[in-house]
C-alpha positions in Angstrom: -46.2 4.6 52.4 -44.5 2.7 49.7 -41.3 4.1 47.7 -40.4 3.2 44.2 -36.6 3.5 43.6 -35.9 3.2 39.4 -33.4 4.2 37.0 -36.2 4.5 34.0 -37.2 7.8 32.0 -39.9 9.5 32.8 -42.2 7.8 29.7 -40.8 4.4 30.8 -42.1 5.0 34.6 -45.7 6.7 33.4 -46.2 3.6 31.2 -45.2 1.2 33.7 -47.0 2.4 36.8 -49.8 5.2 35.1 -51.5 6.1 38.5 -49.2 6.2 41.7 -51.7 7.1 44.3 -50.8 9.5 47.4 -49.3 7.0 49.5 -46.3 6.5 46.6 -42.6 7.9 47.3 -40.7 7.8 44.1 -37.0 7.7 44.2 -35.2 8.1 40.7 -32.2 10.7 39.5 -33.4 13.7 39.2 -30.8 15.2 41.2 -27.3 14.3 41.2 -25.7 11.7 43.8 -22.5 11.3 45.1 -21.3 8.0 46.1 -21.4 6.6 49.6 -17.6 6.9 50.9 -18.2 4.4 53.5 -17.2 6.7 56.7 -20.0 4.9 58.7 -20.7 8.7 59.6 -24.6 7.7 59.1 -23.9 5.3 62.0 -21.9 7.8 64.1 -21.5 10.9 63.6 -25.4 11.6 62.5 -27.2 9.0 63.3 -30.0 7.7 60.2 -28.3 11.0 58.4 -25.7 10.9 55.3 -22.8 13.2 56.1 -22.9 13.9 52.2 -25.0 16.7 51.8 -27.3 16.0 48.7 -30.8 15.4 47.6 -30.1 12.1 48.9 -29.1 12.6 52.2 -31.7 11.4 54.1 -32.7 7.9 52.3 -32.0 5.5 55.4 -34.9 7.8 57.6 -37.3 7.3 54.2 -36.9 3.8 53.7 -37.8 3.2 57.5 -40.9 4.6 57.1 -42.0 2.3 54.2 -44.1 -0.9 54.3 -42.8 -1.6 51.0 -40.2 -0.4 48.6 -40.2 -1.6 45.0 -36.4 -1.1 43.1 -36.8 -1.2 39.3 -33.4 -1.3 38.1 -31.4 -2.1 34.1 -29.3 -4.7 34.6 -25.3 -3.8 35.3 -22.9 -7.1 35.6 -25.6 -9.1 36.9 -26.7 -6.2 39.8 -28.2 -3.0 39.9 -27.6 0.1 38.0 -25.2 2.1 39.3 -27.6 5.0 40.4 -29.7 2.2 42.2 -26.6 1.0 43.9 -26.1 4.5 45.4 -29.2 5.0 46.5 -28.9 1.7 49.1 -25.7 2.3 49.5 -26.5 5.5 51.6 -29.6 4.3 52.9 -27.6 2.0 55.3 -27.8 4.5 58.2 -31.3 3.4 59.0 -29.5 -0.3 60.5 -27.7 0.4 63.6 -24.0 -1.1 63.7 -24.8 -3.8 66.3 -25.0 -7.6 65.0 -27.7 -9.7 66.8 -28.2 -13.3 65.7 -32.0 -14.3 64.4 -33.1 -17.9 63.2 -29.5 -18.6 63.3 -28.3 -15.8 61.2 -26.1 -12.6 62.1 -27.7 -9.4 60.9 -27.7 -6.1 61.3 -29.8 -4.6 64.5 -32.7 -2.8 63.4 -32.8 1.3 64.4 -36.8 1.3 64.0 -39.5 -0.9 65.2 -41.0 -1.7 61.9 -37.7 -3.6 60.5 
């Protein structure tokens, strides 16, 4: 599966991508978010899970079963929109807590094979 996640209009996404096929998750606000409080509770208290209860809740389990996810974003201060932001902000439950150090480098343990 493969996962767009824009800020564009509806004409701006048809005319940039015309024919998503079956295997395309599209990520983009229709519904409204509410911004990651940064409890950790999607590291604790419901593992993978968003304590927030929105249409959003459950982005860290979605992005772990991508191969690929594409962010199309405006430009804000040199980053991403703020919708875009929010949307990987509460996607982080899908890294476990745990630090492990690959090629020299700390990260983030992965929860799911695939990462």
């Amino acid at each position: 599966m493969r996962m767009i996640i824009h800020d564009l209009n509806d004409q701006e996404i048809k005319e940039l991508i015309p024919q998503m096929g079956e295997d395309f998750t599209v990520i983009s606000n229709t519904h409204e978010i509410h911004k990651c409080i940064g409890c950790f509770g999607c590291w604790i208290k419901t593992p993978v899970a968003c304590v927030i209860n929105d249409a959003y809740k459950g982005m860290g389990k979605l992005i772990s079963q991508c191969e690929e996810v594409i962010i199309i974003s405006q430009c804000y201060y040199g980053g991403f929109s703020p919708f875009v932001k929010n949307v990987l902000d509460r996607s982080i439950g899908y890294m476990l807590p745990y630090f492990v150090i690959r090629n020299g480098e700390m990260h983030h343990e992965s929860r799911y094979p695939n990462w």
